[in-house]
Residue frames as a rotation matrix with the C-alpha (Angstrom) as fourth column:
UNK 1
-0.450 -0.525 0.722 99.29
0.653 -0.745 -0.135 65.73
0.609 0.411 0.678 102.78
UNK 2
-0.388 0.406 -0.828 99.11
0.583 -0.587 -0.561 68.72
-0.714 -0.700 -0.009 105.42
UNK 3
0.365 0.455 0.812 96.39
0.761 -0.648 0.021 71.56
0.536 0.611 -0.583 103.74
UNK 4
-0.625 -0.431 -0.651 98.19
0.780 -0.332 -0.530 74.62
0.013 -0.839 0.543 105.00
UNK 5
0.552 0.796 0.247 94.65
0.607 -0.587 0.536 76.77
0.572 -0.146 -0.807 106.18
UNK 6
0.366 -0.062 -0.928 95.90
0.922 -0.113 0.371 77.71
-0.128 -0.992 0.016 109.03
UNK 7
-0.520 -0.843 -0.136 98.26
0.733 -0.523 0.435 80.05
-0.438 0.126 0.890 107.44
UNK 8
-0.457 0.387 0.801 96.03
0.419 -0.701 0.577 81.83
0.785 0.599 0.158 105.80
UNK 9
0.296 0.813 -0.501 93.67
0.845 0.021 0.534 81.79
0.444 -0.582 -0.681 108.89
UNK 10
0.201 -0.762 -0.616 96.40
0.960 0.027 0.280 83.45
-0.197 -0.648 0.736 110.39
UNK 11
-0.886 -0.415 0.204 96.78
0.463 -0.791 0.401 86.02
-0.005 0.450 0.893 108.05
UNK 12
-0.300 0.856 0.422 92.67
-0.131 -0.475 0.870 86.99
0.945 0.206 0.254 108.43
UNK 13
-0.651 -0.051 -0.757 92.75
0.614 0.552 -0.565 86.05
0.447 -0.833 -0.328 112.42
UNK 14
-0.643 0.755 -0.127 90.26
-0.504 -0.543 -0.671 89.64
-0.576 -0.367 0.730 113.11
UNK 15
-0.034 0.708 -0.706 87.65
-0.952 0.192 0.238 87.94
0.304 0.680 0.667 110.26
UNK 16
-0.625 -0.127 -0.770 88.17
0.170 0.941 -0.292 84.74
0.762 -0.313 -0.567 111.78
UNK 17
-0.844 0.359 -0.399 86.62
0.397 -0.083 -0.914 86.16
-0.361 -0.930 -0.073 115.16
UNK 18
-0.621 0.773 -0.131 84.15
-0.762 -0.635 -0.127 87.91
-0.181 0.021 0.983 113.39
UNK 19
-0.010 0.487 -0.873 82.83
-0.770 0.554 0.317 85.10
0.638 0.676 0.370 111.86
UNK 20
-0.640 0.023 -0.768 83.00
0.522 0.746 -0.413 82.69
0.563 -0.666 -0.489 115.03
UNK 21
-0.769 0.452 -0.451 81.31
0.159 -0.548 -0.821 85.41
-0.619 -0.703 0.350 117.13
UNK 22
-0.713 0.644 -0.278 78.85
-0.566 -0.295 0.770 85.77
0.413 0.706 0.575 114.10
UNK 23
-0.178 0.377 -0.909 77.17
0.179 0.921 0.346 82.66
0.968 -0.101 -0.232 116.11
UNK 24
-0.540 -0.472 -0.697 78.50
0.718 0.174 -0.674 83.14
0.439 -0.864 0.245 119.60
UNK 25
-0.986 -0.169 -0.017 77.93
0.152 -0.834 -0.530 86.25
0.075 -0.525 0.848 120.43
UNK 26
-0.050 0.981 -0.187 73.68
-0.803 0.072 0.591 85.89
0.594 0.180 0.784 119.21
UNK 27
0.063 0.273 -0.960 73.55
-0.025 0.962 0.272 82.80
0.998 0.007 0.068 120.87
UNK 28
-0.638 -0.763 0.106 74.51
0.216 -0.310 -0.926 84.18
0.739 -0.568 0.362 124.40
UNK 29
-0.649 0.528 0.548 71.45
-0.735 -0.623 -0.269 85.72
0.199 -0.577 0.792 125.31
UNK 30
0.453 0.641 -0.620 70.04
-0.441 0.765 0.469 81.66
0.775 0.061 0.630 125.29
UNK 31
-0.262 -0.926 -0.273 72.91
-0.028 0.290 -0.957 81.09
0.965 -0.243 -0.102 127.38
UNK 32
0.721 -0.034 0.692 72.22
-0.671 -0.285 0.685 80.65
0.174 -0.958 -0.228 131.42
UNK 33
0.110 -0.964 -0.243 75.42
0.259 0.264 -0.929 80.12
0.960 0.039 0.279 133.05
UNK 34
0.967 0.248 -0.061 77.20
0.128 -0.262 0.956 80.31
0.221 -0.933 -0.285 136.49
UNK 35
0.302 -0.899 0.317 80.00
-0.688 -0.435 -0.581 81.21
0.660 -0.042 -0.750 137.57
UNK 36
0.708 0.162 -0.688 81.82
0.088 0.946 0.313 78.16
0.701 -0.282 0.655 139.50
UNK 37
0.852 -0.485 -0.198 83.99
0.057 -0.290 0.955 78.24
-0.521 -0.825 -0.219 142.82
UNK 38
-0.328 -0.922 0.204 87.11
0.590 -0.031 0.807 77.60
-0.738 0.385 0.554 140.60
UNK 39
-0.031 -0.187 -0.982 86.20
-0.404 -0.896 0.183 80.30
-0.914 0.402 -0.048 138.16
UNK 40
-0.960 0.225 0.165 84.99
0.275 0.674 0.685 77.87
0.043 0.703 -0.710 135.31
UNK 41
-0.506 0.858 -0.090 81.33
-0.862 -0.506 0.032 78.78
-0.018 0.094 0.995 133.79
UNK 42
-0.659 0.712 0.245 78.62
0.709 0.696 -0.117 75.32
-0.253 0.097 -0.963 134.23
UNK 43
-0.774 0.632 -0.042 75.91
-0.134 -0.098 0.986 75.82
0.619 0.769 0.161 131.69
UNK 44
-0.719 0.587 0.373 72.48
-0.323 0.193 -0.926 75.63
-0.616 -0.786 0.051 133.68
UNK 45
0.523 0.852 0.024 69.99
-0.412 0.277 -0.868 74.91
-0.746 0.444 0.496 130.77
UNK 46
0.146 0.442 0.885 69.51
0.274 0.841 -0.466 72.82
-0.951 0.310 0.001 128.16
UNK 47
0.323 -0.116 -0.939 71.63
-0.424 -0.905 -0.034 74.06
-0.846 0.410 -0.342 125.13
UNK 48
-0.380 -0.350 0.856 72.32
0.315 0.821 0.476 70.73
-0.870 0.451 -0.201 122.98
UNK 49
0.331 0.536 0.777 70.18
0.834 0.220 -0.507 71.64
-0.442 0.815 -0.375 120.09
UNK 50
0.558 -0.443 -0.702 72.28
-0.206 -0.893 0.400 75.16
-0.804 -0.079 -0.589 119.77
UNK 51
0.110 -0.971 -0.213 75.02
-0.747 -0.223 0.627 73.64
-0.656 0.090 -0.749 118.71
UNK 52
-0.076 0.790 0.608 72.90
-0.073 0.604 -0.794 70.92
-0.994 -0.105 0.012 116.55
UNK 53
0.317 0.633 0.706 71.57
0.943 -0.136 -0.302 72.53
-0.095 0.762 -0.641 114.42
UNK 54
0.080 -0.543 -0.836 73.16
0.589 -0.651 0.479 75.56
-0.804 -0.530 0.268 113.44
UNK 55
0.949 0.269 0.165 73.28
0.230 -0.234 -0.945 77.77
-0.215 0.934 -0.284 110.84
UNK 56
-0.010 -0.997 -0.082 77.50
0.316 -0.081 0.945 77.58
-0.949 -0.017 0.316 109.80
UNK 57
0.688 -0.107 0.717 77.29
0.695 -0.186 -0.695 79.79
0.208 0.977 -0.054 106.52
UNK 58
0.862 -0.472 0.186 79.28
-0.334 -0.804 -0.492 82.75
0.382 0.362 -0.850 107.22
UNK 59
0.054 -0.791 0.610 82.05
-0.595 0.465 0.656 80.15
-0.802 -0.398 -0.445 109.28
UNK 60
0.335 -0.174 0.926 81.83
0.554 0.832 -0.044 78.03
-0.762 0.527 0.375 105.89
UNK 61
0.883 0.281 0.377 81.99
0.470 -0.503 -0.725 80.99
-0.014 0.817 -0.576 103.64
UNK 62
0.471 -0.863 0.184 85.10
-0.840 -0.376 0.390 82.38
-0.267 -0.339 -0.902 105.82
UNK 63
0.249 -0.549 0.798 86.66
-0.159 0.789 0.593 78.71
-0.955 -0.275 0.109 105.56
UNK 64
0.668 -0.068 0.741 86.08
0.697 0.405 -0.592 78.54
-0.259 0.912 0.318 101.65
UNK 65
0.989 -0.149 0.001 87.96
-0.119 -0.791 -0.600 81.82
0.090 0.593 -0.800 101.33
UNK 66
0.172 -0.871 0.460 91.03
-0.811 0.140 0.568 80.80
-0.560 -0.471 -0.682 103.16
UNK 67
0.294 0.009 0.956 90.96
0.042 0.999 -0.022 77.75
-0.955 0.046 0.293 101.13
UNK 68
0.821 0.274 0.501 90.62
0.565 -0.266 -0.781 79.63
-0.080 0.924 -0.374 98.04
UNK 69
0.706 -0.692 -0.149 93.68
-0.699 -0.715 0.008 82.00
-0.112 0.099 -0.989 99.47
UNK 70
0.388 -0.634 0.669 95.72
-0.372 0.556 0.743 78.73
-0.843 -0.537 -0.020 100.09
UNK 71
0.297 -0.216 0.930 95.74
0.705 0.707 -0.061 77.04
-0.644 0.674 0.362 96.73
UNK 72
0.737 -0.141 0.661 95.97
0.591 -0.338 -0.732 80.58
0.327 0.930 -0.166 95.04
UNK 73
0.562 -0.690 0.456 98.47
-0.271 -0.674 -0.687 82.07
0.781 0.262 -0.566 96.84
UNK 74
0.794 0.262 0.549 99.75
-0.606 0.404 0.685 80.31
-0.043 -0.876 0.480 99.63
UNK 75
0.583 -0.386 0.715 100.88
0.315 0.919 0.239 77.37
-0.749 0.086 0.657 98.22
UNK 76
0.838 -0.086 0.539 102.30
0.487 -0.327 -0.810 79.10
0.246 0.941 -0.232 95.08
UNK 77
0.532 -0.516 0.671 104.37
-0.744 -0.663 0.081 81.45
0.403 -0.543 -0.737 97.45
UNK 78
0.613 -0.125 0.780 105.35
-0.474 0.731 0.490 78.54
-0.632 -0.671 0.389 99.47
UNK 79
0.734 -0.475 0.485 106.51
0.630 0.743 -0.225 76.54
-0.254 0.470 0.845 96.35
UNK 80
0.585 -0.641 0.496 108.77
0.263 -0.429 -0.864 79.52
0.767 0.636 -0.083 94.58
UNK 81
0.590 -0.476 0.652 110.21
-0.774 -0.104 0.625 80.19
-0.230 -0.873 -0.430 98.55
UNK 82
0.368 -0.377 0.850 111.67
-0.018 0.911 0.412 76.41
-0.930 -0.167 0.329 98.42
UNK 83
0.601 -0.588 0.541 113.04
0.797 0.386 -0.465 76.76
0.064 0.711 0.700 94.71
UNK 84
0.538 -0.557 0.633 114.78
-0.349 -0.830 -0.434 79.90
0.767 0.012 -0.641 95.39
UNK 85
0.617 -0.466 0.634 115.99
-0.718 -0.002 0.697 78.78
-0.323 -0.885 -0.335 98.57
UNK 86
0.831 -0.042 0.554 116.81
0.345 0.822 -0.454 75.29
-0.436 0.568 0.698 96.86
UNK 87
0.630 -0.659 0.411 119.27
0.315 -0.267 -0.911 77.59
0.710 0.703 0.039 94.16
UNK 88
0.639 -0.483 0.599 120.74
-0.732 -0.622 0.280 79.54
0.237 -0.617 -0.751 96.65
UNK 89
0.598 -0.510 0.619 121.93
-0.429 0.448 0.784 76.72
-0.677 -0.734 0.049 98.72
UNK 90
0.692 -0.370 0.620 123.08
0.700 0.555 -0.450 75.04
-0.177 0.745 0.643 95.41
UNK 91
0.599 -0.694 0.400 125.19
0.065 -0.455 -0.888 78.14
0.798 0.557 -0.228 94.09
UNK 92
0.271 -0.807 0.524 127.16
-0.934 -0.352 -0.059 78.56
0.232 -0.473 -0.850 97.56
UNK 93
0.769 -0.238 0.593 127.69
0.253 0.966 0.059 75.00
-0.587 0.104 0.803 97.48
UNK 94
0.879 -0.237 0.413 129.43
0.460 0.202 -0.864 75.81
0.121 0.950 0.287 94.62
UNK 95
0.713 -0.095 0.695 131.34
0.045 -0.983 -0.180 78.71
0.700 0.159 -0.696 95.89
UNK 96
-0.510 -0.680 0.527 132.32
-0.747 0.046 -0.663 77.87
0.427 -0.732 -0.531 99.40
UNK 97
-0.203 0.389 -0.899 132.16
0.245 0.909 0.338 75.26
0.948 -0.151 -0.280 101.74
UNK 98
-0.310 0.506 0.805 129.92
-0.907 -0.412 -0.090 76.23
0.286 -0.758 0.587 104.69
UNK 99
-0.976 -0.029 -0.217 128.67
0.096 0.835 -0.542 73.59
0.197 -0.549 -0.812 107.48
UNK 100
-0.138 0.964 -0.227 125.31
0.917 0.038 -0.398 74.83
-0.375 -0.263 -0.889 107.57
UNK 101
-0.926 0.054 0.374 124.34
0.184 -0.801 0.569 76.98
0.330 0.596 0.732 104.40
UNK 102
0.117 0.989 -0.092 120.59
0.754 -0.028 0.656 76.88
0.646 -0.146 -0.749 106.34
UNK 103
0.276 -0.059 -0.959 121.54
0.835 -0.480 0.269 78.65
-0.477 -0.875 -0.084 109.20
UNK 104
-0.682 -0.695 0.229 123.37
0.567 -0.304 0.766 80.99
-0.463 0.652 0.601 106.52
UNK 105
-0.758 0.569 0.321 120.40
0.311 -0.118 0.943 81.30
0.574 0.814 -0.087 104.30
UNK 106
0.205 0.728 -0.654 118.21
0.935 0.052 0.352 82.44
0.290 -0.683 -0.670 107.72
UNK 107
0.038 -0.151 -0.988 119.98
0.652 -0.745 0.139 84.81
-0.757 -0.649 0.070 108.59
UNK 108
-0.970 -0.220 -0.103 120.26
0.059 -0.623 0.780 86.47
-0.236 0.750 0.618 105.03
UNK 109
0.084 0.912 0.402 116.24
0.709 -0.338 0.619 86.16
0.700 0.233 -0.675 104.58
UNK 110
0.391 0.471 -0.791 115.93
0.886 -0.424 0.186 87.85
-0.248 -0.773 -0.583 108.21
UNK 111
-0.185 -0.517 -0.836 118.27
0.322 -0.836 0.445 90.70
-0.929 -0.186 0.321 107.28
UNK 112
0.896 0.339 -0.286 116.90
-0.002 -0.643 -0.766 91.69
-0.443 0.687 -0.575 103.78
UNK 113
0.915 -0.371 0.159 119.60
0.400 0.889 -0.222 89.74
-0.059 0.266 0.962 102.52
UNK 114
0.401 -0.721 0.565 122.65
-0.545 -0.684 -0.485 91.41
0.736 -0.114 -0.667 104.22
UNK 115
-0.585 -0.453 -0.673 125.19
0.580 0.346 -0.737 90.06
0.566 -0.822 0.060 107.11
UNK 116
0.995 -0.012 0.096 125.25
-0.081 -0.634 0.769 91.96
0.052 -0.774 -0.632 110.37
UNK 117
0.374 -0.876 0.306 128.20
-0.240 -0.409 -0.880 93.84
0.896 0.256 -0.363 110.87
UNK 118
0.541 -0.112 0.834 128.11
-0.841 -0.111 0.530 92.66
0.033 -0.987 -0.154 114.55
């Protein structure tokens, strides 16, 4: 089964960076770097134990929240999308016969459930 994080990540993607750069951005000034004929950056020192031994609370704390948004709202949203969508397609079944009540049912989410007059 897929865990959809991502989506949430997505939906916190400036708190995401904070919280990667919460590391990064302190960890820089250990950094010696060059700049490489192709524009690519070669590390010059010894920086294995950086990335070691870290301290990954506020990138676990960010990860538990998104987790915590998935299962409580996420997935929940996600599940009442697919039975609504589910009825729909069932009642114009009923109604009329359309070749492709999906393509139908797209274009009535995208429009705030109206045609276009076009």
């Amino acid at each position: 089964m897929e865990f959809p994080v991502s989506t949430a990540i997505l939906r916190h993607i400036n708190d995401y960076q904070l919280a990667l750069e919460s590391y990064s951005h302190p960890l820089l000034a250990h950094i010696e770097w060059e700049e490489t004929e192709d524009h690519n950056v070669e590390v010059t020192n010894e920086t294995i134990d950086y990335y070691r031994y870290f301290d990954a609370t506020k990138l676990a704390e960010f990860l538990y929240a998104q987790i915590d948004e998935t299962i409580t709202s996420i997935i929940p949203e996600e599940i009442t999308y697919l039975q609504n969508y589910d009825t729909f397609i069932h009642r114009i079944e009923q109604w009329i016969d359309l070749p492709n009540l999906g393509l139908l049912a797209t274009f009535l989410g995208q429009n705030q459930g109206q045609l276009s007059q076009k």
